[in-house]
N, C-alpha and C positions, 0 to 999 in steps of 0.2 A: 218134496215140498210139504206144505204142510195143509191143514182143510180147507174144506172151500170155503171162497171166502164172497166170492159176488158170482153168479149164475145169470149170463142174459142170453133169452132163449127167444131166438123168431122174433125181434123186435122193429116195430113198422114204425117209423114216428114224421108224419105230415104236415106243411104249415099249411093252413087256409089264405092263402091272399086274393085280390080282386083280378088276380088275372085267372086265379084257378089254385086247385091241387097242387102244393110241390109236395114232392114222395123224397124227402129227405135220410133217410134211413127207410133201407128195404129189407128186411127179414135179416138181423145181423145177431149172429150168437155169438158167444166166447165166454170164456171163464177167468177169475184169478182167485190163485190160492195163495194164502197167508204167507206175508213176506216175500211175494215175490213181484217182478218187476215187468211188466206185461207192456208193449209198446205197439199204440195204431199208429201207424203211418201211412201218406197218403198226398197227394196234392190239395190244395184249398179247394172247399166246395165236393169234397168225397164225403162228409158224415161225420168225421173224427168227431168234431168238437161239440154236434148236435146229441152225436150219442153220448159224450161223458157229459152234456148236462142234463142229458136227461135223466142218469143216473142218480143224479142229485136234485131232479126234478127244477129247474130253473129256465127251461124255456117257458114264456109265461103264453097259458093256456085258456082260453087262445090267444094266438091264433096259432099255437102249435098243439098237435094231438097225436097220443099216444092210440094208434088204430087196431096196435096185435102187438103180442109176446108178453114177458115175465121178465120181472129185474129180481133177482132173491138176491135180497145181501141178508146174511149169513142166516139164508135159509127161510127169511119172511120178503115175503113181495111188496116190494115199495109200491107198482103200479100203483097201485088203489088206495094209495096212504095220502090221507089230508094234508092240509098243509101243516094243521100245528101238529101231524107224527113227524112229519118232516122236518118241523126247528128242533123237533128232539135228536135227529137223525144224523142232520147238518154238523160239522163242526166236530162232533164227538164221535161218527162212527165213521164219516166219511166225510174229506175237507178236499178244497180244490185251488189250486196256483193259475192266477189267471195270466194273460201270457202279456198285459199291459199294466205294472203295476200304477203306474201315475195314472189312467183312467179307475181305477178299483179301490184306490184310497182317498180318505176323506182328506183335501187337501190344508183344512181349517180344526185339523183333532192331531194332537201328539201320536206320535208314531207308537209306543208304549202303550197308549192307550188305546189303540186301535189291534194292537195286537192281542191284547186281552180280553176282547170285546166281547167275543164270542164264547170266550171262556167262562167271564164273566155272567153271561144270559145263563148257561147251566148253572153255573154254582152259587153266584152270587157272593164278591167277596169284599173285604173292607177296601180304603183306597188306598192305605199302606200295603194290604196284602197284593194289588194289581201291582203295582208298581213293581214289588220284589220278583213277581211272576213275569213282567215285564223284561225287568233286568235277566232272570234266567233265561229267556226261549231266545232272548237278542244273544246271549253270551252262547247257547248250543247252536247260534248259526254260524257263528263266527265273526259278530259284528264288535269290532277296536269300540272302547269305553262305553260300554251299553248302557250304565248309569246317565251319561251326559245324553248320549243320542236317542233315549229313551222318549228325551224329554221334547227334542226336537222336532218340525215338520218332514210331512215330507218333498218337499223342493231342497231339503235340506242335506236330504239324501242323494249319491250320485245312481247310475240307474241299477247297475250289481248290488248295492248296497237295500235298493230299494225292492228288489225279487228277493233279495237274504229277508227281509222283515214277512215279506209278504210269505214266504213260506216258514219263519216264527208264529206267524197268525194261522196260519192251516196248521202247523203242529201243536198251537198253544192244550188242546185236548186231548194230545194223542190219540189219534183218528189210528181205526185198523185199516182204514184204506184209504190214498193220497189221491189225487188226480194233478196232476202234472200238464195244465193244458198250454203247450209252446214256451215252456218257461223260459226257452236263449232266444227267442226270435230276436228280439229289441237288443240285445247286447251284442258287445265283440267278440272276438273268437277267446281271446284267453278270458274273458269273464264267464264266455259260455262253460268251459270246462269247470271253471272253480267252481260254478254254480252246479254242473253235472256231479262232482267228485263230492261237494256236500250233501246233495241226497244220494250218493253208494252211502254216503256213512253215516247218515239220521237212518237209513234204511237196517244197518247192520245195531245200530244202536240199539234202536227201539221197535225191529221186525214189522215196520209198518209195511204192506203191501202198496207196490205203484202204479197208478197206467198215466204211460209217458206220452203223453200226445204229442206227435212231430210230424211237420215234413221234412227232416232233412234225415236221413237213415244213416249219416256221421256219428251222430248223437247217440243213437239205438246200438251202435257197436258194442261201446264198453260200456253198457247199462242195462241192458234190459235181457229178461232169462231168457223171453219170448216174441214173436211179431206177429201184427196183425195188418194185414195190408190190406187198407181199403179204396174203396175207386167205386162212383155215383152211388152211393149209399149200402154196396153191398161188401163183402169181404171176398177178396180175391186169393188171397193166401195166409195162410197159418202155417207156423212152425216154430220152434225153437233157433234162438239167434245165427247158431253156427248152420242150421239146414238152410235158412232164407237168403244166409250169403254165399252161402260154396254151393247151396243146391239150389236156385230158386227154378220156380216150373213155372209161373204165368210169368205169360210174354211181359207185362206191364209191370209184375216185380223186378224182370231183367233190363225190364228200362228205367226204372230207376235204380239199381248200382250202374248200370254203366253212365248213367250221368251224374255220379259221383267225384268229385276228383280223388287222385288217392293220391300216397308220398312219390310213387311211380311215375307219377303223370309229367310228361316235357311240358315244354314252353311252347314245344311244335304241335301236339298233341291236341283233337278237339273235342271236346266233351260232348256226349250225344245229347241230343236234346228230343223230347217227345215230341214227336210233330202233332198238331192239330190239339183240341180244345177237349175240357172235361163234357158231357151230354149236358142237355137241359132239362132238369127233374121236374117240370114240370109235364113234359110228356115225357117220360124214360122209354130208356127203347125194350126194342119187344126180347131182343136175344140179349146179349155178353155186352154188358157197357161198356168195355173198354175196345167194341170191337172194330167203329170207325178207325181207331188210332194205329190200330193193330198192324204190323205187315205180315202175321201168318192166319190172316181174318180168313174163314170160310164159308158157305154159303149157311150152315147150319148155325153159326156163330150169332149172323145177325135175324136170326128167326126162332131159336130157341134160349134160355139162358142154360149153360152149363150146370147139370148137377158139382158136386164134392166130387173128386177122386182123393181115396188114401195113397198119399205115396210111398211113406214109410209111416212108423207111429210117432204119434204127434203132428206128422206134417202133411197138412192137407191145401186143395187147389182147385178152384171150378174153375176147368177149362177144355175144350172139348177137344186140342192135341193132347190130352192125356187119356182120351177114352181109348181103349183097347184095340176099335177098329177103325182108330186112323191111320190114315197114308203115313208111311217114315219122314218123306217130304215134307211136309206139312210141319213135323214134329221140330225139324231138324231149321226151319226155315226162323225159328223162335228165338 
């Protein structure tokens, strides 16, 4: 792979609301390096999508606050960056796919012109030169007569068509790093792919680096080099794509492949389902958040949280059936 390219180290990120403290993001590191395709995954309400904006600084503050850690993209720390280092930042070093395009576009501005928009605050360009730049990022997603549909709104757009513009808009600067937050949620299955299969090849294109935010770990298969499994704000497992599916070690990564379907699956067949509910971050528990849910929960589980164990390199997992001097039981029960 190639240099680093985003570094988040120990990042604590809180919202203030009037019932109290939510601890949103708890101490969550990871890395992505240049051109590659990094994927958190997780159930709604784990963090995912608090941490990629925080990356991009767009939880608005407050009532959310950044309480600890370090975001270095490419080696300077946004933490402490204003807002106007951040409209330099936005857009041209780091852009983001939000995972509603009809709430995220302006539904009274040319599609064209919203695509450029952003590009346009950096450079500043004629309105012949938007439009041509228009027609290009529409023609590199794939969108049939980008001249005519340039011009268009967006209602005008069907909803694949309108995730294709919205991510011409995140690419219109060539950003070195994507953020991909839920891009197929809203679409069908074969939209989801065609939308998957265009950023493998904007990716291979133009080496932009990704983090793919999902819940559904279908997606993360044929996409992403890496995974980051998170659950109530913390990260539960890390590894490379092919260790998190043939090898995974926390209970809670193994529950979700197993409630995966896959080609194998009958008609007889029931797909597991996690029993019981995500915690509530505003009092987080004291041990292993996932550890109500858990069936190989121990007593040490729900009173300490789990350091990291290395499993192999690269692939790491806080979970205390992995510490050394567990029972085999225990281990085996996972």
């Amino acid at each position: 792979m190639g240099k680093r390219l985003l570094d988040v180290k120990n990042l604590k990120v809180s919202f203030d609301t009037y019932a109290g403290e939510v601890q949103a993001v708890r101490g969550v590191s990871f890395h992505v390096d240049e051109g590659e395709v990094v994927a958190i995954v997780g159930e709604s309400g784990s963090g995912k999508s608090v941490t990629a904006q925080t990356i991009m600084k767009l939880n608005p503050m407050p009532p959310a606050r950044i309480k600890e850690g370090s975001i270095l993209l490419d080696g300077k720390d946004i933490v402490a960056a204003t807002e106007a280092e951040m409209q330099k930042i936005r857009g041209r070093e780091v852009a983001m796919i939000f995972q509603d395009p009809m709430t995220c576009m302006n539904p009274t501005m040319q599609v064209g012109k919203q695509v450029v928009e952003t590009e346009n605050l950096h450079k500043k360009m004629s309105k012949d030169n938007m439009f041509q730049r228009a027609v290009e990022c529409l023609k590199q997603v794939n969108i049939p007569n980008p001249e005519d549909r340039a011009k268009q709104y967006p209602h005008e757009f069907s909803g694949g068509m309108r995730q294709r513009a919205m991510i011409a808009m995140a690419l219109s600067c060539n950003p070195k790093l994507l953020i991909a937050d839920e891009p197929t949620t809203a679409l069908d299955v074969t939209i989801q792919a065609q939308i998957m299969e265009l950023l493998n090849e904007l990716r291979e294109k133009i080496n932009t680096a990704i983090i793919l935010i999902t819940h559904d770990l279908g997606v993360v298969a044929g996409s992403a080099d890496r995974v980051v499994v998170m659950y109530a704000g913390m990260i539960m497992e890390t590894g490379d794509t092919k260790q998190i599916f043939y090898n995974p070690q926390h209970p809670y990564t193994k529950a979700l492949i197993k409630s995966l379907p896959s080609p194998d699956t009958t008609k007889d067949e029931v797909l597991v389902s996690i029993p019981g509910t995500p915690p509530y971050l505003l009092v987080p528990p004291k041990g292993c958040g996932f550890a109500a849910r858990c069936s190989s929960c121990m007593k040490i589980c729900k009173e300490k949280q789990p350091p990291e164990f290395v499993i192999e390199e690269g692939h790491k997992a806080s979970c205390w059936l992995l510490h050394p001097d567990c029972p085999k039981e225990g281990a085996d029960k996972a």
